[in-house]
N, C-alpha and C positions, 0 to 999 in steps of 0.2 A: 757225811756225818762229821762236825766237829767234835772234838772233847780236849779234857788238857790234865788228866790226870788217865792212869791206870789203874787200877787194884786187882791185880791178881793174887786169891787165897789156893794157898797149894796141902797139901797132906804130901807128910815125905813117908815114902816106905822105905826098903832094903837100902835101894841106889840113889838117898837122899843127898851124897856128897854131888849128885851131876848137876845137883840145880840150885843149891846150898854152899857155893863157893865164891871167890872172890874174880872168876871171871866173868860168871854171871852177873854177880853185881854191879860189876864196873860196865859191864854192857847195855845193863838197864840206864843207867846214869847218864848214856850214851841218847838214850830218847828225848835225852833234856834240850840237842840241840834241834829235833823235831820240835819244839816247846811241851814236852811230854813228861811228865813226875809221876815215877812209878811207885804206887807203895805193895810191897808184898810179904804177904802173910804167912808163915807156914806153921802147920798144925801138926800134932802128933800121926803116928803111923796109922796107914788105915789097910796096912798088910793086903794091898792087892782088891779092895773094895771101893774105891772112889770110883769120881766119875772117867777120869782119863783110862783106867784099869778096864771098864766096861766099855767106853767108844772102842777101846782097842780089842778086846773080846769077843766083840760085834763083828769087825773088819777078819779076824782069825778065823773065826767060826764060818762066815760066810763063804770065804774063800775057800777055806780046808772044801767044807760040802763043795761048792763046786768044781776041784778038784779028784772030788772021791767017786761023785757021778759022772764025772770025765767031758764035762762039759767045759771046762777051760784045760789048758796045758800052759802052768807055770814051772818056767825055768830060773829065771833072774827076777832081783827084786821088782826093775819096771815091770815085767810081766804081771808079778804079783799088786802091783799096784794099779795097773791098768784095769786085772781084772776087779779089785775091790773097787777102783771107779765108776764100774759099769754096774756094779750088782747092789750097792749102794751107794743111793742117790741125795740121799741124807746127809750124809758125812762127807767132808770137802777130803780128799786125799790127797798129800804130796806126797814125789818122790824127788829125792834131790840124788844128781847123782855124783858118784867118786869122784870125777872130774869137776865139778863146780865146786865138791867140798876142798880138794888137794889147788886150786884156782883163790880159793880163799883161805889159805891155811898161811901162806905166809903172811897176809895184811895181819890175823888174826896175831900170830908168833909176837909180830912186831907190834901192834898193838897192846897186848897184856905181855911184855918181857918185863916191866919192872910194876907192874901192880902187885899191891900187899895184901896180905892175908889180913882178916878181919880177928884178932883175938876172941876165941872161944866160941866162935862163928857156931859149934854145936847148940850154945843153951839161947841163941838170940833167934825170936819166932817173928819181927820185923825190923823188914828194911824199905824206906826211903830214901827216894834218889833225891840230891838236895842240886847238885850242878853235876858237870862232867869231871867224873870220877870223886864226887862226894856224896857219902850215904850218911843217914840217923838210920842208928839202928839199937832196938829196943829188946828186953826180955819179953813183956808184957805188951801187948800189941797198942792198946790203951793210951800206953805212958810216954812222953814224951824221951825218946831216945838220946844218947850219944854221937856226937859227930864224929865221923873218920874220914881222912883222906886215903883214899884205895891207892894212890900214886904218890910218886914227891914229890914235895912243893916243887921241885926244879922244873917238874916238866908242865905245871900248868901254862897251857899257852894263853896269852888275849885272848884269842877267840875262844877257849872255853871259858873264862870267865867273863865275857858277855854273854852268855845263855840266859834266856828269862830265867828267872831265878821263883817260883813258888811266891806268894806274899806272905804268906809264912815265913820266910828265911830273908836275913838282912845283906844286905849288898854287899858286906864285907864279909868272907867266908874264913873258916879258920884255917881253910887250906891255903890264904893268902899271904898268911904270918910266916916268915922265914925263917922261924927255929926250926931246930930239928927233934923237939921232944916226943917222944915217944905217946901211941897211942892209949887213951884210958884203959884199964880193961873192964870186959861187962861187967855188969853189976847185978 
């Protein structure tokens, strides 16, 4: 299957800061050198009723019962996820484990040590990824947004500013400008 955008629409509940942050964002931005531009939505809280809330309720539920009729014996999270593989068939299950995440924790460190925060990142419900580590990011999903560079002009390298670039967005990015003025803030 080809495609050459994403659009993921999300609803934040409680722990909206884990997906509502400037490493996520600059991660997404990251798919641009797949040729990939992500634009994502997010929506007001939907307190534990979305769809992600229920896949996951699905996976809880299933396992607890077999658990409680002593048909599996979960100890560790693989356990638990081997057995949610087995008893649903429907749902793709990963489990990643501590070692692959602690394996990638320093790329990650070094990766996002000098990316920026987005001002007011609370009241903005879209972000597009425009290159590697550049978003538009809007109030109103609708409206054409603001540029930000997530990183500083110092560290764009070449090669990310050869990434396909959207047709939408012109060759020249504003993260190419060597001032150092400060980012807009939302509107």
């Amino acid at each position: 299957m080809d495609f050459t955008e994403i659009l993921a629409f999300q609803r934040l509940d409680q722990l909206a800061q884990h997906f509502k942050q400037r490493y996520t964002f600059h991660t997404a931005t990251l798919l641009q050198l797949q040729g990939l531009q992500v634009n994502w939505h997010f929506f007001a809280t939907s307190h534990g009723k979305g769809a992600v809330d229920g896949v996951g309720g699905v996976v809880k539920r299933a396992v607890n019962i077999a658990i409680r009729i002593r048909k599996y014996h979960v100890t560790t999270g693989s356990d638990y996820a081997d057995c949610a593989k087995l008893l649903l068939d429907k749902i793709t299950v990963l489990y990643v484990p501590l070692e692959d995440v602690i394996a990638q924790k320093e790329f990650l460190d070094a990766t996002w040590q000098d990316v920026k925060s987005l001002p007011g990142t609370h009241d903005v419900h879209c972000v597009r990824s425009l290159g590697v580590g550049e978003i538009e990011y809007a109030v109103i999903s609708e409206k054409p947004g603001d540029h930000f560079c997530l990183l500083p002009r110092s560290q764009f390298s070449p090669a990310a500013k050869q990434v396909a670039q959207p047709a939408s967005v012109s060759a020249t990015s504003d993260c190419d400008v060597d001032d150092d003025s400060p980012p807009s803030d939302v509107k």
